[in-house]
C-alpha positions in Angstrom: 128.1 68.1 67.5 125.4 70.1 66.7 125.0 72.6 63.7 122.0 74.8 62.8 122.2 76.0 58.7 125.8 75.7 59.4 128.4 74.3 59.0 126.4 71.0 57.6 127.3 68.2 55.5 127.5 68.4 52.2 127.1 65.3 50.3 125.0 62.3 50.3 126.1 61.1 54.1 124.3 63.4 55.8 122.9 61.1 58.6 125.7 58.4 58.0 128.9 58.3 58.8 131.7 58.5 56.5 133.1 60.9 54.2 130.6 63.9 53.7 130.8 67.6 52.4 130.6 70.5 54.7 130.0 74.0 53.5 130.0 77.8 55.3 126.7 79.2 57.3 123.5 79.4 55.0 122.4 82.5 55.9 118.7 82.6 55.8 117.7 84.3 52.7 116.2 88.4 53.2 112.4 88.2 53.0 110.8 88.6 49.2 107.7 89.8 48.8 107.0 93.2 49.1 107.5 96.1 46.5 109.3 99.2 48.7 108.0 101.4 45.8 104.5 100.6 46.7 104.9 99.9 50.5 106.9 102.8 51.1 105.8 106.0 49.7 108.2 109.4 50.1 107.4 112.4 51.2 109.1 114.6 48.7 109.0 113.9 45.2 109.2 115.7 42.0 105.5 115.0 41.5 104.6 116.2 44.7 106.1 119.0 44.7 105.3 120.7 41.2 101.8 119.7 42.4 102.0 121.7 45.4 104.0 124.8 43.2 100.7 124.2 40.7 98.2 124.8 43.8 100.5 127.4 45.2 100.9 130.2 42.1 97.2 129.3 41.3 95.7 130.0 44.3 97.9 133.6 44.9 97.1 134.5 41.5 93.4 134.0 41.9 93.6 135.6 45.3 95.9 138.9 44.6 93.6 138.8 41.3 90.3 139.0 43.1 91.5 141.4 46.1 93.1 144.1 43.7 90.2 144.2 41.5 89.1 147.3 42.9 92.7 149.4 42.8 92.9 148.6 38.8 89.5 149.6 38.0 90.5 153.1 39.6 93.7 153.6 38.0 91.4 153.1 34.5 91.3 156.9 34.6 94.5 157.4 34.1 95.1 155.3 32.0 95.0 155.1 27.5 90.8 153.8 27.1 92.1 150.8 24.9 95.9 149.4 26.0 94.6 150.2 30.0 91.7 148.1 29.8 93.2 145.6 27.3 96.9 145.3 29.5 93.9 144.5 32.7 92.0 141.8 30.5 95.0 140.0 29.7 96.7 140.0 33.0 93.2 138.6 34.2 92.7 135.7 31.8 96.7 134.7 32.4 95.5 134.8 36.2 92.7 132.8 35.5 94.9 130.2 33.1 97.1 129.7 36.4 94.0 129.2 38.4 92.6 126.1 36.1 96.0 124.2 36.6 95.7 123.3 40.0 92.9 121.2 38.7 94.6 120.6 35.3 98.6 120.2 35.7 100.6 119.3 32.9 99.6 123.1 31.6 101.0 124.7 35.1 104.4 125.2 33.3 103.0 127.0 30.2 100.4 129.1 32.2 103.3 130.0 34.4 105.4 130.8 32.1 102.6 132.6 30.1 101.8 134.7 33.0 105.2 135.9 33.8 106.0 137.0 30.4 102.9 138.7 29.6 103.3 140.5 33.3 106.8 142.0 31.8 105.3 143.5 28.8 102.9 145.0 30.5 105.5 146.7 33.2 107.5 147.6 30.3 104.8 149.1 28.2 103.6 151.0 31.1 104.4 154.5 29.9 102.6 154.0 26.8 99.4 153.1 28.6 99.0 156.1 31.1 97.8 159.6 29.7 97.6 161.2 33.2 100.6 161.0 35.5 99.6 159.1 38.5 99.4 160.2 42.1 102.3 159.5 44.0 100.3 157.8 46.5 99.5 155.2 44.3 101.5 153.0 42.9 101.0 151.4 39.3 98.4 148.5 39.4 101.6 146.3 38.4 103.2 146.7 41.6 100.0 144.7 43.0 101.8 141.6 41.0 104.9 141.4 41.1 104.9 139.1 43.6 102.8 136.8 41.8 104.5 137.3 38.5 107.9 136.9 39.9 106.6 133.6 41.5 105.3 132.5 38.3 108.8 132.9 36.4 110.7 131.0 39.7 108.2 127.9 39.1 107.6 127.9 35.3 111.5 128.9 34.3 114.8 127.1 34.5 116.6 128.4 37.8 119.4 131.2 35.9 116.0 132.6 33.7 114.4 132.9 36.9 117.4 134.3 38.5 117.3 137.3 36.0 113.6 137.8 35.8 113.6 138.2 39.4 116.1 140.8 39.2 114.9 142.5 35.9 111.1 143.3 37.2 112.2 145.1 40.1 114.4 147.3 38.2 112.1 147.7 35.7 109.2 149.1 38.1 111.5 151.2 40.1 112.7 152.8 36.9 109.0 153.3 36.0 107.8 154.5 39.5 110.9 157.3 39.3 109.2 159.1 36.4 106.6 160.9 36.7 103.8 158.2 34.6 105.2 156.4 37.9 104.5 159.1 40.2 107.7 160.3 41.1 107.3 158.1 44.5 111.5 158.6 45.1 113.1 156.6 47.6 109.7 154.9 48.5 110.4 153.5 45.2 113.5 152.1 45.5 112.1 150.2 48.8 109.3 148.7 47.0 112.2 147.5 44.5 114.1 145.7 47.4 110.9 144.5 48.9 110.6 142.5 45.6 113.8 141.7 45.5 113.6 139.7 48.7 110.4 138.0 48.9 110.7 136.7 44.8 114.2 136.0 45.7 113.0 133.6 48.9 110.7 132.2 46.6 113.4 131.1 44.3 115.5 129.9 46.3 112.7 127.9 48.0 112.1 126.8 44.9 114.9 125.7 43.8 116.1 123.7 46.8 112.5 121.9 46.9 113.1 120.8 43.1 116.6 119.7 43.9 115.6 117.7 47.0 112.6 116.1 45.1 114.9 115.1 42.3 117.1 113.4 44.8 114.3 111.8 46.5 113.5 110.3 43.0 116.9 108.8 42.5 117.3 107.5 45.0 114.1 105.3 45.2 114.9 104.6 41.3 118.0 103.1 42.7 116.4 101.6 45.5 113.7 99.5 42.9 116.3 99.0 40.5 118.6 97.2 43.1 115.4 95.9 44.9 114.8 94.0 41.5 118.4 93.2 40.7 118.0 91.2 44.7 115.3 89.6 43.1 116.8 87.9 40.4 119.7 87.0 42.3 117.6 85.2 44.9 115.4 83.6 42.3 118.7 82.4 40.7 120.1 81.1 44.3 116.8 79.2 44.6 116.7 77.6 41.0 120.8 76.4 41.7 119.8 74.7 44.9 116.8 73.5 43.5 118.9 72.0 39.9 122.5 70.8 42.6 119.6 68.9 44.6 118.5 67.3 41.8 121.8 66.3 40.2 122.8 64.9 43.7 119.4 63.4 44.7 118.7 61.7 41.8 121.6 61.3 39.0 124.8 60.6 41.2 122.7 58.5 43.4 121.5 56.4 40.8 125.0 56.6 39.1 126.9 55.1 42.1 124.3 52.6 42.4 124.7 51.5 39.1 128.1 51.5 39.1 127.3 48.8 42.4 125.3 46.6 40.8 126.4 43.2 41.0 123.5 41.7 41.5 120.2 41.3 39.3 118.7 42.6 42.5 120.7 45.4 42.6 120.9 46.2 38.9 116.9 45.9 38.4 117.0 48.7 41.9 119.6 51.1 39.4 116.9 51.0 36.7 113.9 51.7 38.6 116.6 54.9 40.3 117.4 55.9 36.5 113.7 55.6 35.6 112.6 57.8 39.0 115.3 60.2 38.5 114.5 60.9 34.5 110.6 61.4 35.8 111.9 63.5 38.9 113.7 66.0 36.3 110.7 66.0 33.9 108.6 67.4 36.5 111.3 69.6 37.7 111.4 71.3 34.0 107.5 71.2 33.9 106.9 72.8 37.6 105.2 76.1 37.4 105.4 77.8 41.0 101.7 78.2 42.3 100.2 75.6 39.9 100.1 72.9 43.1 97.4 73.0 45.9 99.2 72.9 49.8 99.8 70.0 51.0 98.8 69.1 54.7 101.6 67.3 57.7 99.7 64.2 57.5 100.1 64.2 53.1 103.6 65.2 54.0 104.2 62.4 56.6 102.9 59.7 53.7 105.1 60.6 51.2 108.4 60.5 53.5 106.8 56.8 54.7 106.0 55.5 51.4 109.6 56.5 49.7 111.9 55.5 53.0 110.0 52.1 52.5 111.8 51.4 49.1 115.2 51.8 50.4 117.4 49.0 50.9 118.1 49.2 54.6 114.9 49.3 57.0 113.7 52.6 58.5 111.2 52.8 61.4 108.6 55.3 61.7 108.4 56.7 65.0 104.9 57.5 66.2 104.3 61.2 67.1 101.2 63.3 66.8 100.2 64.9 63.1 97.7 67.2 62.5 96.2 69.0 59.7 98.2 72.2 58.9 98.3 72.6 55.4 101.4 74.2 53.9 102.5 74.6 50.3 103.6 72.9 48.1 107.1 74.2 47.5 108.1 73.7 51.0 106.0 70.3 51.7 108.6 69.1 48.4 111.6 70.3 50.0 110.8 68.9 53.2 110.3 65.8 51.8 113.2 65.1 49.3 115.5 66.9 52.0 113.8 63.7 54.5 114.5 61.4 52.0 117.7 62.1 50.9 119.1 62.2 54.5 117.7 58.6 54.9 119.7 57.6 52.0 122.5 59.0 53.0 121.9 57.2 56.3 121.6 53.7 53.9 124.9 54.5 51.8 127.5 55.5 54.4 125.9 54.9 58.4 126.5 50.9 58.4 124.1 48.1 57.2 120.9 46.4 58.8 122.1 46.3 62.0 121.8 49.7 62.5 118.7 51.3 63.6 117.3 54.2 61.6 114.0 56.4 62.1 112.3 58.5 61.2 109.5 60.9 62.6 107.1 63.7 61.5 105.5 66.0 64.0 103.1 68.9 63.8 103.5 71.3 67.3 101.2 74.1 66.6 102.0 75.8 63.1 105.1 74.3 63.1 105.8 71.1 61.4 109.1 69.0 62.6 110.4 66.3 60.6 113.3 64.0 62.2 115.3 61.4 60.4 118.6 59.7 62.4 120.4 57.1 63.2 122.8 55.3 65.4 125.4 54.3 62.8 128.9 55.6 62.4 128.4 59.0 62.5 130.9 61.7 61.6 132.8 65.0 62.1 130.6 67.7 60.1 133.9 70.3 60.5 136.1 67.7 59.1 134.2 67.3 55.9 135.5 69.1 52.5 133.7 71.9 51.2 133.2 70.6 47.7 131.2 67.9 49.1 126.9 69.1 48.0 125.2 66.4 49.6 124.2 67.9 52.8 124.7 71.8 52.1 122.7 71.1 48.7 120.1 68.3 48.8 119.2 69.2 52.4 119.9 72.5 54.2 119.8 75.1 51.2 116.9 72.7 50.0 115.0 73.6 53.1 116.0 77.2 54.0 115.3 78.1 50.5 112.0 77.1 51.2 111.5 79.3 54.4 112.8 76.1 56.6 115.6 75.3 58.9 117.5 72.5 59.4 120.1 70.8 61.7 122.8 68.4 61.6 123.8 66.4 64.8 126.7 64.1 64.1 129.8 62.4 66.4 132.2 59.5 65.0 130.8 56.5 66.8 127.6 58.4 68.2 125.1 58.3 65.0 123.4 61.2 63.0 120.0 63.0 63.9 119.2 65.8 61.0 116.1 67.9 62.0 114.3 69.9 59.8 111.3 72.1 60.4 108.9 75.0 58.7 106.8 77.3 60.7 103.9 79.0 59.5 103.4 82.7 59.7 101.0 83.7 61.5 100.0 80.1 62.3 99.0 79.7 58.5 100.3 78.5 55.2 
């Protein structure tokens, strides 16, 4: 039978026969890695897009400022020799605050806002400014700036402010452009008005749906981090339970049932150098700091599994097979190693006793390292095996997958156990 990250064995028999655990597919854990917030980078967000209303209202005031120079100084004729002048030098310098905050934004609010209201006094105090009714073929030097001003009250105000500025200027200057300080333009007046009316009302609207769409741009990769980081601590809690249920398994029930065994001085000093390796192997599972260890190459790997399958208390061969130097770290040469380990055990404790023959082999093929450990004991049926059983899920799949790994179970009553394990590098490197 053969089963890749599931179903496996679950407890210590995994290349033995006998009683063993089985658990559900190990899926593969989702890549970690890679911040979306910084990989990914949207193309609408709030940011973005008062920056672009900043650049926007600065550049059309600078420009309708600059081109319309000319028409205001000729309307200073008509116009009272201190408010005329005064109402242009202050439209100008609220122009020119505009301007600066494309280059200076957390003032583009206020300058907006600035601008629009000083534009509305000056509209309204219009009659008080002329002495000399105005042609009717020109319109008051306002009219040049509506646009802009009405612009400037859709970015700088809240949306129902906006709403009634846009509506109130219009009014306003066709009221004035009806009387005779106005001109007395008559129904070319009223068009002007709707003319307004419908380009500062696009603008709005524009506006407004641009904000709204930013906003939910911004929620939704707030959300996206927030559960990107919630992912994180869920896997990092995943890998810290495999890593503690391996130990408990590995190391304290093992040396627990052995214990429990010992009849023999033999076998009673063997349970008290297991207690004294399993109290050192949790000491340095408190004390491991990920990143503090240097990788570890195939053929480092290879000597470890070889020196600990020696102490065991059934023989296992080491099958020859070519090892190279790829160099891999030190999280996944550990979990390739205990997994190795543990499987031989298990092949100790439940395939059968001397007579049976048990290997094991480590092989580099490329930038992949392969590690085999099997036997041709007992065997036994990996679907028949409880689900509470950890041996095998725990201490040798989860161990390995968790670490970027696969690993496979092979396993008939009667026709032995072969586990594989193996861990690729990406990109041919550690």
């Amino acid at each position: 039978m053969d089963t890749t990250a599931a179903p496996v064995p679950t407890d210590g028999d995994a290349t033995g026969g006998g009683p063993a655990g089985l658990a559900p597919a190990v899926a593969e854990p989702a890549p970690f890695g890679v911040d979306p917030s910084r990989s990914v980078r949207p193309a609408v967000t709030q940011a973005s897009v008062e920056r672009v209303f900043a650049v926007v209202i600065a550049g059309a005031a600078i420009g309708f400022g600059a081109v319309n120079v000319p028409n205001v100084v000729r309307q200073l004729q008509y116009l009272d020799p201190v408010w005329g002048p005064v109402a242009a030098g202050v439209m100008a310098a609220s122009f020119l605050f505009v301007g600066v905050t494309a280059f200076v934004q957390r003032y583009a609010q206020v300058a907006q806002i600035v601008c629009a209201l000083l534009f509305l006094v000056v509209l309204v105090t219009w009659p008080l400014t002329v002495h000399t009714a105005l042609p009717a073929s020109q319109p008051p030097w306002p009219w040049w700036f509506c646009t802009v001003a009405s612009t400037a009250a859709a970015m700088g105000f809240a949306p129902w402010r906006a709403t009634v500025y846009v509506a109130l200027v219009p009014a306003v200057y066709v009221a004035i452009r009806l009387t005779p300080v106005g001109g007395e333009a008559g129904a070319g007046a009223v068009l002007d008005g709707l003319y307004t009316v419908i380009l500062s009302g696009g603008v709005l609207v524009i506006a407004v749906l641009l904000r709204r769409a930013a906003t939910a741009v911004d929620v939704a990769q707030a959300t996206a981090v927030r559960r990107y980081s919630l992912a994180i601590r869920a896997h990092a809690t995943e890998v810290e339970r495999v890593q503690v249920d391996a130990i408990v398994h590995d190391s304290v029930l093992t040396t627990l049932l052995s214990a429990a065994r010992a009849e023999t001085p033999e076998a009673q000093a063997l349970a008290a150098r297991m207690a004294r390796n399993a109290v050192d192997h949790l000491d340095a599972a408190a004390a491991d700091v990920p990143g503090d260890a240097p990788p570890v190459s195939s053929t480092e790997l290879r000597a470890r599994i070889v020196d600990a399958v020696a102490g065991l208390a059934a023989p296992v061969a080491v099958r020859a097979a070519p090892v190279g130097g790829l160099r891999m770290p030190a999280t996944v040469a550990d979990a390739l190693a205990s997994a190795a380990v543990q499987a031989a055990v298990n092949s100790v404790q439940h395939a059968g006793g001397p007579e049976v023959d048990r290997w094991v082999r480590v092989e580099q093929r490329g930038s992949a390292v392969h590690v085999e450990v099997g036997d041709d004991g007992a065997g036994f049926d990996p679907s028949a095996v409880p689900a509470a059983r950890l041996g095998v899920r725990r201490s040798i799949v989860e161990r390995v997958v968790m670490a970027g790994g696969t690993a496979t179970v092979e396993s008939a009553p009667g026709a032995g156990t072969r586990i594989r394990l193996s861990w690729t590098a990406t990109g041919g490197r550690p």
